[in-house]
mmCIF file of the C-alpha atoms, coordinates in Angstrom:
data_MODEL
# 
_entry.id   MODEL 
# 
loop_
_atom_site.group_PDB 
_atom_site.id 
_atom_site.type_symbol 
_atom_site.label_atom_id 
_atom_site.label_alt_id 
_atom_site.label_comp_id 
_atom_site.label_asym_id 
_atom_site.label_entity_id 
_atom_site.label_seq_id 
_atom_site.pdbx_PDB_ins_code 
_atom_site.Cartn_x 
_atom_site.Cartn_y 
_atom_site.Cartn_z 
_atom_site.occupancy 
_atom_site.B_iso_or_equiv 
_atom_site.pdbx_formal_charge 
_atom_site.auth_seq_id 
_atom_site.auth_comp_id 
_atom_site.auth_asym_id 
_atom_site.auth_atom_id 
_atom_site.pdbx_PDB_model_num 
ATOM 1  C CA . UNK A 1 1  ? 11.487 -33.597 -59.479 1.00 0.00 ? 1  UNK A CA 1 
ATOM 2  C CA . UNK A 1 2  ? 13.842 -31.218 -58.450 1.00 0.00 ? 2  UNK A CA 1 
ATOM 3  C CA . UNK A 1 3  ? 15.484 -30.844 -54.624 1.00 0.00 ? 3  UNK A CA 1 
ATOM 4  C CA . UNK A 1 4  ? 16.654 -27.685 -53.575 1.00 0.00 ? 4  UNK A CA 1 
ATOM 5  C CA . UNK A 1 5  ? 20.107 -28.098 -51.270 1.00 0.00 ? 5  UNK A CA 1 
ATOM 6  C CA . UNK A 1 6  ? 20.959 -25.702 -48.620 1.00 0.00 ? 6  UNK A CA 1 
ATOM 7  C CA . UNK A 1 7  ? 24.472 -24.631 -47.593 1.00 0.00 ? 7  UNK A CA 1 
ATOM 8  C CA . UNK A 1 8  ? 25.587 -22.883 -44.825 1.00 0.00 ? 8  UNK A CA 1 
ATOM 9  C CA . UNK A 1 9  ? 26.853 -19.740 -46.215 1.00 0.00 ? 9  UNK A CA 1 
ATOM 10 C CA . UNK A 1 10 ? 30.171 -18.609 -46.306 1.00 0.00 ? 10 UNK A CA 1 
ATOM 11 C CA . UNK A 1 11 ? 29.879 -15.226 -45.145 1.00 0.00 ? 11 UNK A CA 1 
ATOM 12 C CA . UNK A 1 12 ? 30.691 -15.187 -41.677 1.00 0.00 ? 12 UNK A CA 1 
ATOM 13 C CA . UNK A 1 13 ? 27.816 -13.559 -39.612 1.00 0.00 ? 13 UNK A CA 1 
ATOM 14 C CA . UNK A 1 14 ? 28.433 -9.476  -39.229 1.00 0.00 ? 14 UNK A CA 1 
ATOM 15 C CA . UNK A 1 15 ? 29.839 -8.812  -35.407 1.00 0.00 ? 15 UNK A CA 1 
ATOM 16 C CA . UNK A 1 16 ? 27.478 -6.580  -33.642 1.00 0.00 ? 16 UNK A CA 1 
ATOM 17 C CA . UNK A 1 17 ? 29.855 -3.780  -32.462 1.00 0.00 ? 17 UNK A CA 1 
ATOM 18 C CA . UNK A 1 18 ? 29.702 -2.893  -28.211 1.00 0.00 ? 18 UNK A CA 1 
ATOM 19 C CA . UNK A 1 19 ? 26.816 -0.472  -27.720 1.00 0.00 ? 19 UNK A CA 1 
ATOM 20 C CA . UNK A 1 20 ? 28.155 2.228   -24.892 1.00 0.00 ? 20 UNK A CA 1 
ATOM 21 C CA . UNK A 1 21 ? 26.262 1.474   -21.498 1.00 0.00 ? 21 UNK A CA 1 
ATOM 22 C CA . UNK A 1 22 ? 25.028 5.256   -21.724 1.00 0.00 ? 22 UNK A CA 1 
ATOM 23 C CA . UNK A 1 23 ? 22.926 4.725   -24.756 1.00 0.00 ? 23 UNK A CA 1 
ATOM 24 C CA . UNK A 1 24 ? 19.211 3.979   -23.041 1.00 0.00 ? 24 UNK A CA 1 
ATOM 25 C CA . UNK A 1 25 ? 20.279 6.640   -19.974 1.00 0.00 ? 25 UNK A CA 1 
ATOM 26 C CA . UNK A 1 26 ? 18.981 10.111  -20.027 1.00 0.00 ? 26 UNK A CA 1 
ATOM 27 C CA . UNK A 1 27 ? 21.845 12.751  -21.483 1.00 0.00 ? 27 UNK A CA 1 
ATOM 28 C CA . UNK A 1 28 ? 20.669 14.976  -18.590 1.00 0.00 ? 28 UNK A CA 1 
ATOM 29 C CA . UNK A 1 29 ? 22.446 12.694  -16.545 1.00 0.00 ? 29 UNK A CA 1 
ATOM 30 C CA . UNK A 1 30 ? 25.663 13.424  -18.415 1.00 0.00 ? 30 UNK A CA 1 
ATOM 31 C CA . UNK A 1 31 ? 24.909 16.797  -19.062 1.00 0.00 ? 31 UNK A CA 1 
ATOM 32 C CA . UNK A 1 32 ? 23.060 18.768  -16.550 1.00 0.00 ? 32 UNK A CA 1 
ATOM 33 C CA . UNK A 1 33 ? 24.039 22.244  -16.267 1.00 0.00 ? 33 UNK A CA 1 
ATOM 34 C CA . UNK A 1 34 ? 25.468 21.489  -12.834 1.00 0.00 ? 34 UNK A CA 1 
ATOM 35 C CA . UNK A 1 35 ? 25.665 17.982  -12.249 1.00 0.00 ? 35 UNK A CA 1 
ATOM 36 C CA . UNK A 1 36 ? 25.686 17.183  -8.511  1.00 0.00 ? 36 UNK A CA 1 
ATOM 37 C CA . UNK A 1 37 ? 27.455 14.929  -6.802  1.00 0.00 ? 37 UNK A CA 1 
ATOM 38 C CA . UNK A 1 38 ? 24.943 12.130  -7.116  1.00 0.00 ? 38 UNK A CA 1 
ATOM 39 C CA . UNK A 1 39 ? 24.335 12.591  -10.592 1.00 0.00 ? 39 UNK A CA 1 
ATOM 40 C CA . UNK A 1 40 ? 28.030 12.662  -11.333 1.00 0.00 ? 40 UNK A CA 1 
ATOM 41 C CA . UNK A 1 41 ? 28.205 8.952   -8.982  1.00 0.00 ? 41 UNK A CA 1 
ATOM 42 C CA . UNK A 1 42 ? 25.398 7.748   -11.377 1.00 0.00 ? 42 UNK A CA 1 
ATOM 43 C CA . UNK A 1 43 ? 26.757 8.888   -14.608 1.00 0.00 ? 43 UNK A CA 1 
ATOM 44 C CA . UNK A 1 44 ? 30.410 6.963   -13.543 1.00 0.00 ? 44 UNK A CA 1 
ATOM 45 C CA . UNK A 1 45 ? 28.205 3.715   -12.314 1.00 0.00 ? 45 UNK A CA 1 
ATOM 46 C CA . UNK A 1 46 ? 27.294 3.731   -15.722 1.00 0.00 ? 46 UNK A CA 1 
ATOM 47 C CA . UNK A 1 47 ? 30.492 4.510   -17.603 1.00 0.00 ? 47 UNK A CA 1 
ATOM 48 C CA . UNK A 1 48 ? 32.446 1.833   -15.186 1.00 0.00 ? 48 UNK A CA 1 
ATOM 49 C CA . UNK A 1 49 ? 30.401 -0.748  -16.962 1.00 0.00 ? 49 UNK A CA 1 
ATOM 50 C CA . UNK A 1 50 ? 30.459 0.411   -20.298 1.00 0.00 ? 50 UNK A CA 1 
ATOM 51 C CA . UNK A 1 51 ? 33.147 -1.679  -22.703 1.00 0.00 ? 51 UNK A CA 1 
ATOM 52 C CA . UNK A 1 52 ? 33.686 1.343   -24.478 1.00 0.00 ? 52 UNK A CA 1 
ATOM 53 C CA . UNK A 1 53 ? 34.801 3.418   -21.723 1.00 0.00 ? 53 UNK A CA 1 
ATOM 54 C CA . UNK A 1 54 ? 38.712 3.938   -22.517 1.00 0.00 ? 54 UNK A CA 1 
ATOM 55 C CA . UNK A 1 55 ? 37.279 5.210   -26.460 1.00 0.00 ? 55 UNK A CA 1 
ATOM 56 C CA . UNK A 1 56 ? 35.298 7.386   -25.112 1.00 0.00 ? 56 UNK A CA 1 
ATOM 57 C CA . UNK A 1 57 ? 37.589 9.389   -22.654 1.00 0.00 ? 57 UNK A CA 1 
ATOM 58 C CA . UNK A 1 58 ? 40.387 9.559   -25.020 1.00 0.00 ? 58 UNK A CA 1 
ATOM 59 C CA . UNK A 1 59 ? 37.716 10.983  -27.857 1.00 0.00 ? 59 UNK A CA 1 
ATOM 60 C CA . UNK A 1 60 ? 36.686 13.357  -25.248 1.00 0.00 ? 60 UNK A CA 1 
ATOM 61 C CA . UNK A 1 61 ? 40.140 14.323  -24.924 1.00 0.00 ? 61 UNK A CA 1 
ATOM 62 C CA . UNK A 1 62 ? 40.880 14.677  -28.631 1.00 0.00 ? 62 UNK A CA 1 
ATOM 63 C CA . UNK A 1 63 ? 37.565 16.400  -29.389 1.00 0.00 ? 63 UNK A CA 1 
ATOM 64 C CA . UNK A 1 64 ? 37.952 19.184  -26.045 1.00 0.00 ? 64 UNK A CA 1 
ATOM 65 C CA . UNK A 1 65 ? 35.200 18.445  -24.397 1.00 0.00 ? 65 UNK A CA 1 
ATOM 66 C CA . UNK A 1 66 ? 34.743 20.951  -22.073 1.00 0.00 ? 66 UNK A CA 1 
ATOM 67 C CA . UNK A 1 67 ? 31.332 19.710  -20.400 1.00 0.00 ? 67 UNK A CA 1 
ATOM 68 C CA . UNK A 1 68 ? 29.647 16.703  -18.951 1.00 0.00 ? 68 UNK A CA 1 
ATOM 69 C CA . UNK A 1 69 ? 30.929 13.365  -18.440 1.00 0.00 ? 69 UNK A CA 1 
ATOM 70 C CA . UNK A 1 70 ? 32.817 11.530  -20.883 1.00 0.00 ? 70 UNK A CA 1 
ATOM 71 C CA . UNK A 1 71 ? 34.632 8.037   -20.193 1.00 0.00 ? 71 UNK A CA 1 
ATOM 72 C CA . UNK A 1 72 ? 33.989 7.994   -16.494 1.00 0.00 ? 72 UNK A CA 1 
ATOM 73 C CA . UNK A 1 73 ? 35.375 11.273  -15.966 1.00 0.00 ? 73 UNK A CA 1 
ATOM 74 C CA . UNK A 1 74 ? 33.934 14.942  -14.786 1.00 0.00 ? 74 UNK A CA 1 
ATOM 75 C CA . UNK A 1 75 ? 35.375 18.112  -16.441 1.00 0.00 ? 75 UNK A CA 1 
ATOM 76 C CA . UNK A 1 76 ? 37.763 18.838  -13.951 1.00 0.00 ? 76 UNK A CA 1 
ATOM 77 C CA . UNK A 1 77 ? 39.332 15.621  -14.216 1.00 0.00 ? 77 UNK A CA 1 
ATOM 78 C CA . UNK A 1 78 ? 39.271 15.643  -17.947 1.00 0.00 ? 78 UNK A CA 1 
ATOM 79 C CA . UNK A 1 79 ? 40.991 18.926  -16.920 1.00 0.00 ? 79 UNK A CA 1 
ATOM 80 C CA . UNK A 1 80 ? 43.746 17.827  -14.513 1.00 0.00 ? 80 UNK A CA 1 
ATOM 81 C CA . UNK A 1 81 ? 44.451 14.971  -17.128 1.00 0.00 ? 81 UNK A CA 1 
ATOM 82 C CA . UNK A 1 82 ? 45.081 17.319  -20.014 1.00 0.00 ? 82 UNK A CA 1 
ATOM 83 C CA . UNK A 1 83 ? 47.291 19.825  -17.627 1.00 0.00 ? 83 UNK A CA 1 
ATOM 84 C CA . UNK A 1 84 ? 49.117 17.061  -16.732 1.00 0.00 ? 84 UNK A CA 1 
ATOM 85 C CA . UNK A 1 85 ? 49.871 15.547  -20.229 1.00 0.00 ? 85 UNK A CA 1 
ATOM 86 C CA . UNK A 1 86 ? 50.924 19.001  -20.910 1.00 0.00 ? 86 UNK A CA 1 
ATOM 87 C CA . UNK A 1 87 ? 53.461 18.801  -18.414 1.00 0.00 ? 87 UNK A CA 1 
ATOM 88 C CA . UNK A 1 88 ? 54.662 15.747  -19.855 1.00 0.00 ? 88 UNK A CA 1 
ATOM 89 C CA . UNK A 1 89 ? 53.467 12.849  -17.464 1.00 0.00 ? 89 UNK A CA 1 
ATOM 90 C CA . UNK A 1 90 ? 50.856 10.796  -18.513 1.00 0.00 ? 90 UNK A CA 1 
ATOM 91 C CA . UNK A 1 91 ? 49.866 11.502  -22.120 1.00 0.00 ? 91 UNK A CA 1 
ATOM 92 C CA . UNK A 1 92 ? 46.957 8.739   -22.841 1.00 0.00 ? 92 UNK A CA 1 
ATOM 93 C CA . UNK A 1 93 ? 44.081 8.480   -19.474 1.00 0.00 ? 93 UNK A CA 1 
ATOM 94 C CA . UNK A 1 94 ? 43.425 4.455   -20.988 1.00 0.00 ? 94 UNK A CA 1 
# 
């Protein structure tokens, strides 16, 4: 009779990368034509609690995004941060 032996494998288990807090939310929420002010409070609720916050305003940056929120931050803030780096203050918003 033969017994069949089990060992734990030696793979370690794949790490299940962060998922951004938006991903369930409606885009419209990030990306209304004209986002009021209590869409733009909702849209930063959710990017405060998202672990991939800091990667996605400085991929915002890189890429130019000229619309919606990115990273926790509206255009015009994206704005004043990439008028400022210009300048040369602060060159990374993380």
């Amino acid at each position: 009779m033969r017994t069949i032996v089990r060992t734990p494998s030696s793979t370690p288990a794949p790490v299940a990368k962060p998922r951004p807090a938006c991903a369930g939310a409606d885009p419209e929420l990030f990306f209304a034509h004209a986002l009021s002010t209590v869409q733009i409070a909702r849209a930063k609720a959710i990017c405060a609690t998202c672990p991939l916050m800091a990667s996605c305003l400085d991929g915002a940056l890189e890429r130019g995004e000229e619309h919606g929120v990115w990273g926790g931050l509206t255009e015009d803030e994206r704005s004043f941060l990439k008028r400022r780096a210009a300048r040369g203050h602060v060159a990374s918003a993380a």
